[in-house]
C-alpha positions in Angstrom: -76.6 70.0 -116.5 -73.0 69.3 -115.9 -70.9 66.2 -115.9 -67.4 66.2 -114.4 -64.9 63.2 -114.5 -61.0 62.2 -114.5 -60.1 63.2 -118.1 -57.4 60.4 -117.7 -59.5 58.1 -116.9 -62.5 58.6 -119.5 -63.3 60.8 -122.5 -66.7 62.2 -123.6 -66.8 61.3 -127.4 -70.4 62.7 -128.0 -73.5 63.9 -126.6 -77.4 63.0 -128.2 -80.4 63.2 -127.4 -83.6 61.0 -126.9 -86.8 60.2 -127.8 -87.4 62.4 -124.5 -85.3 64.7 -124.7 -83.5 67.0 -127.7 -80.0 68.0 -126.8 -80.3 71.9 -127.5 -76.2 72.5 -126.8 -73.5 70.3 -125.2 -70.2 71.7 -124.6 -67.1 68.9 -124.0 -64.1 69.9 -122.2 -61.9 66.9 -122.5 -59.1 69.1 -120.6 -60.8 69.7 -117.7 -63.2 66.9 -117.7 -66.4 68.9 -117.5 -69.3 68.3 -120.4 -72.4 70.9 -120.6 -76.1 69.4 -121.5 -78.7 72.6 -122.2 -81.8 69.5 -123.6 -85.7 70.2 -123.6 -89.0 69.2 -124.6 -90.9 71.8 -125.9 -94.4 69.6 -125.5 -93.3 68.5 -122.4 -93.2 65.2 -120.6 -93.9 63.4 -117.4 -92.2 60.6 -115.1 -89.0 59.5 -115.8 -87.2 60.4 -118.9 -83.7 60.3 -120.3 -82.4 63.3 -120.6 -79.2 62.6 -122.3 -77.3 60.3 -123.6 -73.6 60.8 -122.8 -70.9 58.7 -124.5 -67.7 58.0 -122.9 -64.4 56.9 -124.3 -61.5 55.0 -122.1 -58.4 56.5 -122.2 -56.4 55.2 -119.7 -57.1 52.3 -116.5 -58.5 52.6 -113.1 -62.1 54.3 -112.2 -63.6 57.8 -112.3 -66.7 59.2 -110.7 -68.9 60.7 -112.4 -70.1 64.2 -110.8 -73.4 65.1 -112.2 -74.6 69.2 -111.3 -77.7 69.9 -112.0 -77.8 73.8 -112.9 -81.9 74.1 -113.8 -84.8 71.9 -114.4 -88.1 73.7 -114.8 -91.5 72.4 -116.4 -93.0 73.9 -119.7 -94.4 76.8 -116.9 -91.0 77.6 -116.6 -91.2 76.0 -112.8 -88.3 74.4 -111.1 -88.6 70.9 -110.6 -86.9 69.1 -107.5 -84.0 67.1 -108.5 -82.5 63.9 -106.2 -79.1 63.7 -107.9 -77.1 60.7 -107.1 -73.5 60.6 -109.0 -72.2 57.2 -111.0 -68.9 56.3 -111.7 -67.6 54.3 -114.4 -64.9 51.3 -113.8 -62.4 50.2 -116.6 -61.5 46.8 -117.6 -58.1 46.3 -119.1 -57.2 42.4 -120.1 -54.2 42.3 -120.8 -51.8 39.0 -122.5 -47.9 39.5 -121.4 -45.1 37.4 -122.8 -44.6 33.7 -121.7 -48.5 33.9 -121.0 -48.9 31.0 -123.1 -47.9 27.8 -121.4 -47.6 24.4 -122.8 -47.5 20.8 -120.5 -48.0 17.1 -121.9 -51.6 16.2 -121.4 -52.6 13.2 -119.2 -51.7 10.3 -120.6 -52.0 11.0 -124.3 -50.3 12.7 -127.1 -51.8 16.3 -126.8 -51.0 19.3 -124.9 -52.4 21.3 -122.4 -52.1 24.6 -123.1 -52.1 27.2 -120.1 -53.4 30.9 -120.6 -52.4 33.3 -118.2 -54.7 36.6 -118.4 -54.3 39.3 -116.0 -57.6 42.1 -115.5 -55.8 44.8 -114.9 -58.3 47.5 -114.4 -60.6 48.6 -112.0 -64.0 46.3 -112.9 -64.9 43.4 -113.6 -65.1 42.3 -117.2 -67.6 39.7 -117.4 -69.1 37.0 -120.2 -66.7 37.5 -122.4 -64.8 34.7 -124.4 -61.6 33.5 -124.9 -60.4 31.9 -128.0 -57.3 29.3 -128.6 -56.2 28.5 -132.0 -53.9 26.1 -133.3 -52.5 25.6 -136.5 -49.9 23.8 -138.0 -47.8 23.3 -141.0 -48.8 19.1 -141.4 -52.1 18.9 -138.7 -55.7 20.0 -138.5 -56.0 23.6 -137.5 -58.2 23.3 -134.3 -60.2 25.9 -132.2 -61.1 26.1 -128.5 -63.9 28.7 -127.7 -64.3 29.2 -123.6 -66.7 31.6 -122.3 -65.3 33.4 -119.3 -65.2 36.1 -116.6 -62.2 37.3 -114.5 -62.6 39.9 -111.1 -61.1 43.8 -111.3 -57.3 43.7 -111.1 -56.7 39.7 -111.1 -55.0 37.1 -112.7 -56.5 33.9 -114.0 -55.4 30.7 -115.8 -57.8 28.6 -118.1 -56.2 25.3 -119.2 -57.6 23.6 -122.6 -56.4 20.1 -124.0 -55.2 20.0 -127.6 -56.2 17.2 -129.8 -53.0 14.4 -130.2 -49.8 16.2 -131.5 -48.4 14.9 -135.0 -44.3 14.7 -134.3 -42.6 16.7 -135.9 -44.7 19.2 -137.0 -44.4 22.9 -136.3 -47.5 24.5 -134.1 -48.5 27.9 -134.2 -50.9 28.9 -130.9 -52.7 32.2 -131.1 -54.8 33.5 -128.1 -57.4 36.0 -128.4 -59.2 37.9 -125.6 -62.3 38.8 -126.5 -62.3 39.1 -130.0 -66.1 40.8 -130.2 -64.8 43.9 -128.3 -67.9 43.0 -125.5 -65.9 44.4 -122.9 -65.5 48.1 -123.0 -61.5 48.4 -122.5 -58.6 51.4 -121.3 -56.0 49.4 -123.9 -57.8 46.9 -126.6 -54.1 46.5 -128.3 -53.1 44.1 -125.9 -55.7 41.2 -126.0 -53.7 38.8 -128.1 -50.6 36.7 -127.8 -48.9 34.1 -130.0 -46.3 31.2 -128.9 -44.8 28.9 -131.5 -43.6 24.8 -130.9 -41.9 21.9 -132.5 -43.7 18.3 -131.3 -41.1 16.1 -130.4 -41.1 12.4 -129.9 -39.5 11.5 -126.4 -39.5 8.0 -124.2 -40.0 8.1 -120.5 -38.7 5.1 -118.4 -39.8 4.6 -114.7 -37.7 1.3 -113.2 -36.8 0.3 -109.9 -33.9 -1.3 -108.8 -31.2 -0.9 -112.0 -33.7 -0.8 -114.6 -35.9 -3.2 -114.2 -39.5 -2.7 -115.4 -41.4 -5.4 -114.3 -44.0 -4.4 -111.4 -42.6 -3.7 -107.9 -44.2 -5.5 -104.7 -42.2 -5.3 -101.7 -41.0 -3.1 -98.4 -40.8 0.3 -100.4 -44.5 0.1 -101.5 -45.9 -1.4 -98.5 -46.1 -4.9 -100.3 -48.9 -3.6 -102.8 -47.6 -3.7 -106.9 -46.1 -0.7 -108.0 -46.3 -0.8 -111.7 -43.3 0.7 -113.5 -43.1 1.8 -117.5 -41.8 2.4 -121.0 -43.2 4.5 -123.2 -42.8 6.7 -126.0 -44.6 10.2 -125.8 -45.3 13.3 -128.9 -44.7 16.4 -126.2 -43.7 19.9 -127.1 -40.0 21.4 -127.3 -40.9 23.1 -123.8 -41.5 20.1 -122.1 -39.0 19.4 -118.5 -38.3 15.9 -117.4 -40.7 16.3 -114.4 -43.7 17.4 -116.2 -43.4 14.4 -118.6 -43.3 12.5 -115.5 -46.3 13.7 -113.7 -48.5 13.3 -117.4 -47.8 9.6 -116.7 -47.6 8.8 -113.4 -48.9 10.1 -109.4 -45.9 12.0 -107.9 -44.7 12.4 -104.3 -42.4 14.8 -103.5 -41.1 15.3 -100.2 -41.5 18.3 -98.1 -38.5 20.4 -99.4 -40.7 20.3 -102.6 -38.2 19.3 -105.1 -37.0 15.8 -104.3 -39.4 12.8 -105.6 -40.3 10.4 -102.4 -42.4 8.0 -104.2 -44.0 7.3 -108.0 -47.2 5.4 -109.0 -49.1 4.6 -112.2 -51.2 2.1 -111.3 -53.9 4.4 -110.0 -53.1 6.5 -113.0 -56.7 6.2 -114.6 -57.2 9.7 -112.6 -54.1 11.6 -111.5 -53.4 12.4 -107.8 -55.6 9.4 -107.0 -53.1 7.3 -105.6 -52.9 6.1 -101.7 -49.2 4.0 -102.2 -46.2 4.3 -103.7 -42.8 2.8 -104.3 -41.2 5.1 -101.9 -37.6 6.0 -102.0 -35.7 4.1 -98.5 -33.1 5.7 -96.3 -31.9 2.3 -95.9 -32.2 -0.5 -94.0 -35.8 -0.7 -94.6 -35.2 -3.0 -97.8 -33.1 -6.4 -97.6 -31.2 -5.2 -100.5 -30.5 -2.1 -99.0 -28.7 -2.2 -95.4 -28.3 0.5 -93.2 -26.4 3.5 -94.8 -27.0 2.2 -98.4 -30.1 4.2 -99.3 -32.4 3.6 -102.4 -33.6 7.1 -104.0 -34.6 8.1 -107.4 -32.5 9.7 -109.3 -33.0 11.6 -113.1 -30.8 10.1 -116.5 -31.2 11.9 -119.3 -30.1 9.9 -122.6 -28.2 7.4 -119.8 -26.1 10.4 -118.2 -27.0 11.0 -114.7 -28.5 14.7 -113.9 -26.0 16.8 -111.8 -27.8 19.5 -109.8 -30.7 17.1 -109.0 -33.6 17.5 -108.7 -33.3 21.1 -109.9 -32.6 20.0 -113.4 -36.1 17.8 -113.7 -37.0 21.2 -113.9 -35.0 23.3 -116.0 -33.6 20.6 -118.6 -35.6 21.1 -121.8 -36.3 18.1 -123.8 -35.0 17.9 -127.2 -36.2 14.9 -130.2 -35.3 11.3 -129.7 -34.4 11.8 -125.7 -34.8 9.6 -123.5 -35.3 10.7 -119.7 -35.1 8.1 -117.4 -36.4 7.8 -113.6 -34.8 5.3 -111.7 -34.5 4.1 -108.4 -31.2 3.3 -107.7 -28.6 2.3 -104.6 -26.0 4.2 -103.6 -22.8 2.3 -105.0 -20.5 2.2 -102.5 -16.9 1.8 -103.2 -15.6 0.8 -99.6 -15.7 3.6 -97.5 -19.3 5.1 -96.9 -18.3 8.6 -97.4 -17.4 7.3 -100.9 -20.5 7.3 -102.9 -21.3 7.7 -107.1 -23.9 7.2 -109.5 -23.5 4.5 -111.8 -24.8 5.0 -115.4 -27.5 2.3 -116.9 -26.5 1.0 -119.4 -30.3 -0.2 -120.1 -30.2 2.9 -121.8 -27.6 2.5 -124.5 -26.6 3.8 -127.0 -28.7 6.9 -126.2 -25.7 8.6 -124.8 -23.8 7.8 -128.1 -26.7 9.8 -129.9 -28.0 12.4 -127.8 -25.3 13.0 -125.5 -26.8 15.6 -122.3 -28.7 18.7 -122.8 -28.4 18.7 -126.7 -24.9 18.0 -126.8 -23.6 15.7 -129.3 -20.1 13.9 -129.5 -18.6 11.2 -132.6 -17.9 7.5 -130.8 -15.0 6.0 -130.7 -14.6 2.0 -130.2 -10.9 1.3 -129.1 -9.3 -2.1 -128.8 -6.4 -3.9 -127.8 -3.6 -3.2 -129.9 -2.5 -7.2 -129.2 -4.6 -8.5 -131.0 -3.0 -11.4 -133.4 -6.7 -13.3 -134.4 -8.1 -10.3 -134.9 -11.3 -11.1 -132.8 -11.3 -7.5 -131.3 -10.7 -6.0 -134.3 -14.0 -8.4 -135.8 -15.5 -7.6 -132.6 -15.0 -3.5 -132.9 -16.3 -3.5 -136.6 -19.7 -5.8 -135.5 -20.1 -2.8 -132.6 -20.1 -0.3 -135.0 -22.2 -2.5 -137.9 -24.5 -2.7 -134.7 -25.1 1.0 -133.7 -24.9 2.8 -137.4 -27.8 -0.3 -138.8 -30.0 -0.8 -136.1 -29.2 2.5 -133.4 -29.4 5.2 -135.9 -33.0 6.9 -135.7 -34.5 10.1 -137.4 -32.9 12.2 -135.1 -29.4 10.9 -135.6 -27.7 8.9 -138.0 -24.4 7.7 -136.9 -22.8 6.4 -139.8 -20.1 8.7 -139.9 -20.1 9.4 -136.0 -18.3 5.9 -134.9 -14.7 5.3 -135.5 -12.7 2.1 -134.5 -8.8 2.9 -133.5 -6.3 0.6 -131.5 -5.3 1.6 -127.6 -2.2 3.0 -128.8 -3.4 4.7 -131.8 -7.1 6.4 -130.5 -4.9 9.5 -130.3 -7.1 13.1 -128.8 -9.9 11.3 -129.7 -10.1 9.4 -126.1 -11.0 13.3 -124.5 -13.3 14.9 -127.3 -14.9 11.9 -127.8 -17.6 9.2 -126.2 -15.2 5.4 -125.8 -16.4 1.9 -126.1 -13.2 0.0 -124.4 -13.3 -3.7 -125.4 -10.9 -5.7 -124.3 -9.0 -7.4 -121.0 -7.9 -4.8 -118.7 -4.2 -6.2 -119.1 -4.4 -6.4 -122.9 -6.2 -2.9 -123.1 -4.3 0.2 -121.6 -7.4 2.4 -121.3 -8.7 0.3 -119.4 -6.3 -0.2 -117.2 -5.9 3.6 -116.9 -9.7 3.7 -116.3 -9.9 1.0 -113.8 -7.3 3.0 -111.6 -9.5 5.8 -110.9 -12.4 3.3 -110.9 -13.8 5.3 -107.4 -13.7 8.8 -109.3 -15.3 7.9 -112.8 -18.1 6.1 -111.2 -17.1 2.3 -112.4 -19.5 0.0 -110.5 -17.0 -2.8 -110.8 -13.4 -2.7 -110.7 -10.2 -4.9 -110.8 -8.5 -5.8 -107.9 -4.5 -6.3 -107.9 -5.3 -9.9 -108.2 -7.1 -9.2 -111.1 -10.5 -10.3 -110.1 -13.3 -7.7 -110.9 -15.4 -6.9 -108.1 -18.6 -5.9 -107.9 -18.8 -2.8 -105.4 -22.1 -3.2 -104.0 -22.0 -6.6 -102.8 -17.8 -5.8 -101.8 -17.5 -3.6 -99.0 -15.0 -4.7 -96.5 -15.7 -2.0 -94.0 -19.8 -2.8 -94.0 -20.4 -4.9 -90.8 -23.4 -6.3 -92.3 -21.4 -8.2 -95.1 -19.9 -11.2 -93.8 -16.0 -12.0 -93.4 -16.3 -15.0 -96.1 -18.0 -12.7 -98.7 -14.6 -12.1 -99.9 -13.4 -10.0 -103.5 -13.1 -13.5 -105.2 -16.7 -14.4 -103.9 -18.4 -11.3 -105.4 -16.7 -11.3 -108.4 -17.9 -11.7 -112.2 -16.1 -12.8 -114.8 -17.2 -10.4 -117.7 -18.8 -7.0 -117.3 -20.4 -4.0 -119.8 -20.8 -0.7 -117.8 -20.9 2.5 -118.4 -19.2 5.9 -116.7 -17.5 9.3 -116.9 -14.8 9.1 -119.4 -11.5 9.5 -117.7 -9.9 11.3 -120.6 -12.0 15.0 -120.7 -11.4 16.1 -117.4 -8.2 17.8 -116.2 -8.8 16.6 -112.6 -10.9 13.2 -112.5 -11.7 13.8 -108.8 -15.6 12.8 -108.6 -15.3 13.2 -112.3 -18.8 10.5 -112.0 -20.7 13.6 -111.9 -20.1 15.1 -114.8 -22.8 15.5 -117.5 -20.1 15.0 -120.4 -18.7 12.2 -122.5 -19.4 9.0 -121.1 -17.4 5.8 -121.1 -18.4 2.3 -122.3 -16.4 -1.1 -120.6 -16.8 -4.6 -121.9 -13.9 -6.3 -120.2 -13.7 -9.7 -118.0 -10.7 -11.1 -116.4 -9.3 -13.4 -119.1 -9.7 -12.1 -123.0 -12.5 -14.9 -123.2 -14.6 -13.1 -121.0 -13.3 -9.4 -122.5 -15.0 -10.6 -125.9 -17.7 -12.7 -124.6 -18.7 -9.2 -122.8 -17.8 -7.0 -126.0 -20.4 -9.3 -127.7 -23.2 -7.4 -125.9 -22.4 -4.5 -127.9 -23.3 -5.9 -130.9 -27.0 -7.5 -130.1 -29.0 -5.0 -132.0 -30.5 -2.0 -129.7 -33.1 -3.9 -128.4 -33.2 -2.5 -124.7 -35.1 -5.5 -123.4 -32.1 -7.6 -124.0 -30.2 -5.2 -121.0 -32.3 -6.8 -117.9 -31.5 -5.4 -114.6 -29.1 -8.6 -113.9 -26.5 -7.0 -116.7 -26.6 -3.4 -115.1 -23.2 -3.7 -114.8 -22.0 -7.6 -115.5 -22.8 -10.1 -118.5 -23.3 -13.5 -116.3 -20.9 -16.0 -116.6 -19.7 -18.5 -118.9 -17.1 -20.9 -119.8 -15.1 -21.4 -123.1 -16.3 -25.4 -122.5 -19.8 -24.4 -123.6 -21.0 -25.3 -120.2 -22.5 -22.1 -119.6 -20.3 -21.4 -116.2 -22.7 -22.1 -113.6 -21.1 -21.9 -110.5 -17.3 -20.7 -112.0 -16.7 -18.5 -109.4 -12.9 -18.3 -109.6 -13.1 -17.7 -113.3 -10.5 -20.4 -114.4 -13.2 -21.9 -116.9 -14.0 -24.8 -114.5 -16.2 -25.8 -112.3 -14.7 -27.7 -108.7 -15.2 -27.8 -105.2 -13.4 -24.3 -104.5 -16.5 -23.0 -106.6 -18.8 -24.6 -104.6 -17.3 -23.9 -101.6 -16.6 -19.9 -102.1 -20.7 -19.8 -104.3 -22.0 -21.6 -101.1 -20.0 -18.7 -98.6 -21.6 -15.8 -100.3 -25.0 -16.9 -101.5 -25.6 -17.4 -98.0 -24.5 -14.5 -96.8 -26.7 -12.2 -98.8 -30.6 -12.0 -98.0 -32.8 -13.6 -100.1 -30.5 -15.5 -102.2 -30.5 -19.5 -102.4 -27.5 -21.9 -103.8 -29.4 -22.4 -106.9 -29.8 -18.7 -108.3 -26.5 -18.1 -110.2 -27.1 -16.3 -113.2 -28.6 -17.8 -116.3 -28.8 -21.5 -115.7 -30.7 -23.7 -114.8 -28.3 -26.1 -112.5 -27.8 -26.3 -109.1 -23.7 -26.5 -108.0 
């Protein structure tokens, strides 16, 4: 009998006989792929028999036939018997791991991973029942195996997702992936069955907040008047983990139908994800009373209280690093006057994290600069208490500022206004940074400003060109007397136009429009790092207050009193703003 095949396909390795047959000569010619049986049984034997038992070798992928010739097959008489040949063929497996076929995402809700294997079949049969084995080991955790039993089709891919127990932060994780490690299926390449992929666990926070930062639950137009429940929470992920998949471990995610942008987020279905029916939905305005026509409400990316340029791309790309914070809110436009005109203001709900972490792993010294006037030394007090504050209670394992946060006078900060982050404290007329700043106020991204008279405006509810504002909602009427916002700082860029954008050093403001109100504001910086102190009312103003102790209900004008022009100019603009009542200035209790 011969045996022909494709020598680069199979080898024969041996020939034997059976308990039917003796082999009596085999000749293997691994060069031509031909082998030669001569087998007998001198006592003969009847039905079926085997007459030989061929064993083949893979040498290389895809499929052979195999070509069997039958040359003579007589009985013990020395007759020939008939012979119904049908030929076989032999199909080769090859599983194969590639780099990057180990994937890692933040399981559902919990601490642990999911860990993605990608496996490719790429022969020519199916390799069936065979098992796949994910180990993980660690230099401070419980090593932990995952055993799957498995079977992927001739020449295709498939991914097989298993769950990790809780990851320990900062440990270092060692995955290894083994394809089966009994050898079941017969292969053309068995070298290529493993794969290995290393991580550090990291400890991030996530924050999902609507409308400036706040947290509380939304129920209104953007969620079809059904609660929307928005979060805080801190979150053991891997070192390969992108803003948008520690999103969508938390919380139900619609995108909208370019694919990248998000239209809508939900959690409180989040029991099982991609359950949810309603969202808070992102507004082309109009549809919100806080948002009229042109103004619309999106959601935009901050990571470490820098907002993402390139968005949404960078949810995708940006790789989070220890202590960061990424931060999904939904935000207005801030419009400074013209609607063409349009920045990103920076929350400061999430200081100091751009004073530790600075943006994609960056990391810059602070420097808190204030007015060089300063003859009762209050600024001077009030610089050291801002640095007491952020070296003793912002300082985590991933940072220590102590020596990262200098103090130096306006006229003295020297280069260090452009290589490093600012905290300006101070009056804008006592402070000449700030003055500088407040001049290119539309380019850096400041969401208030002073106006020549010296009145600090807040841009969204200023916009003498927007029709739907009314004619007595004047600058006085929508000023504040103290502010602490955040933006681009002025002093890095060589050309600050739409400088807002830029994922560099930031810029910190505590001013007002007398020095009381500069320092009251200043104080802010120094009430520990507790982030629930920064409700969404202080985005970007401290409320006011008087230097009579009366807590400045109603002080419109600023002047530290309270008279009928203030209740005159509060009763103009409170009733020209939906939703608002004469009651409902900030932080009191009295009604003007």
């Amino acid at each position: 009998m011969n045996i022909g095949y494709d020598p680069s396909v199979v080898h024969v390795t041996g020939v034997t006989g059976s308990s039917d047959s003796t082999v009596v000569a085999k000749n293997i010619d691994n060069t031509t792929g031909l082998v030669r049986i001569l087998a007998s049984n001198l006592g003969g034997v009847s039905g079926d028999i085997v007459f030989a038992n061929v064993k083949f070798m893979t040498v290389g992928p895809g499929s052979t036939s195999l070509n069997i010739n039958v040359i003579e097959l007589c009985d013990t008489s020395y007759n020939d018997i008939p012979a119904n040949i049908s030929d076989g063929s032999i199909r080769i497996c090859d599983l194969d791991m590639y780099l990057c076929s180990i994937d890692f995402s933040p399981a559902w809700m919990s601490n642990a991973t999911d860990i993605t294997v990608t496996l490719f079949n790429n022969g020519t049969g199916d390799a069936c029942n065979f098992t796949l084995n994910v180990t993980m080991t660690s230099d401070c955790a419980t090593n932990w195996t995952n055993i799957t039993n498995m079977s992927v089709c001739a020449n295709a891919y498939k991914n097989i997702t298993v769950t990790s127990p809780p990851l320990l932060h900062c440990c270092n994780y060692t995955v290894n992936v083994t394809l089966d490690p009994e050898n079941k299926i017969i292969e053309s390449n068995e070298t290529n069955n493993t794969a290995t992929e290393t991580f550090h666990a990291i400890r991030v926070k996530l924050k999902v907040t609507h409308h400036y930062g706040n947290t509380t639950a939304y129920n209104g137009v953007l969620s079809g008047n059904n609660p929307v429940v928005m979060f805080e929470l801190y979150k053991n992920v891997t070192n390969y983990t992108t803003p948008y998949e520690l999103l969508t471990s938390e919380a139900d995610v619609l995108l909208l139908p370019d694919g990248f942008n998000i239209s809508g987020i939900n959690r409180s279905c989040a029991s099982s994800p991609g359950m949810s029916t309603w969202y808070l939905n992102r507004s082309v305005g109009g549809e919100d009373p806080e948002c009229p026509p042109g103004r619309p409400i999106y959601w935009h990316l901050f990571m470490n209280g820098v907002p993402t340029p390139n968005m949404p791309h960078r949810m995708y790309d940006y790789t989070l690093s220890c202590g960061e914070v990424a931060h999904i809110g939904l935000l207005k436009y801030v419009n400074s006057g013209s609607a063409d005109d349009y920045f990103r203001s920076r929350p400061i709900m999430d200081f100091p994290e751009p004073l530790k972490h600075g943006y994609n792993g960056t990391f810059n010294d602070t420097t808190i600069v204030y007015p060089s006037n300063d003859p009762g030394g209050d600024y001077a007090a009030l610089a050291a208490d801002i640095k007491d504050n952020l070296v003793k209670n912002c300082s985590t394992h991933c940072i220590n500022l102590s020596k990262h946060v200098h103090i130096r006078m306006d006229v003295t900060v020297g280069n260090n206004n452009s290589t490093h982050h600012l905290i300006l404290i101070g009056a804008m007329q006592e402070n000449s940074l700030i003055a500088l700043a407040n001049a290119n106020h539309t380019e850096i991204g400041m969401p208030m400003y002073f106006d020549s008279n010296g009145w600090l405006i807040d841009d969204w509810l200023y916009n003498g060109n927007d029709p739907d504002v009314p004619d007595c909602c004047n600058k006085k009427n929508s000023s504040y007397h103290s502010a602490v916002m955040a933006c681009d700082n002025l002093f890095d860029n060589a050309d600050t136009t739409d400088s807002w954008m830029d994922a560099g050093l930031t810029m910190w403001i505590a001013s007002g429009v007398t020095d009381y109100y500069a320092k009251d504001a200043a104080g802010m910086l120094t009430i520990e790092c507790n982030q629930s102190l920064w409700d969404d009312k202080r985005f970007w103003n401290r409320s006011r207050t008087t230097s009579d102790g009366s807590g400045g209900c109603g002080d419109v004008d600023g002047n530290c009193e309270v008279n009928w022009f203030d209740y005159i100019a509060l009763k103009c603009v409170v009733t020209g703003i939906p939703g608002w009542t004469l009651n409902c200035c900030d932080d009191c209790g009295c009604d003007v």
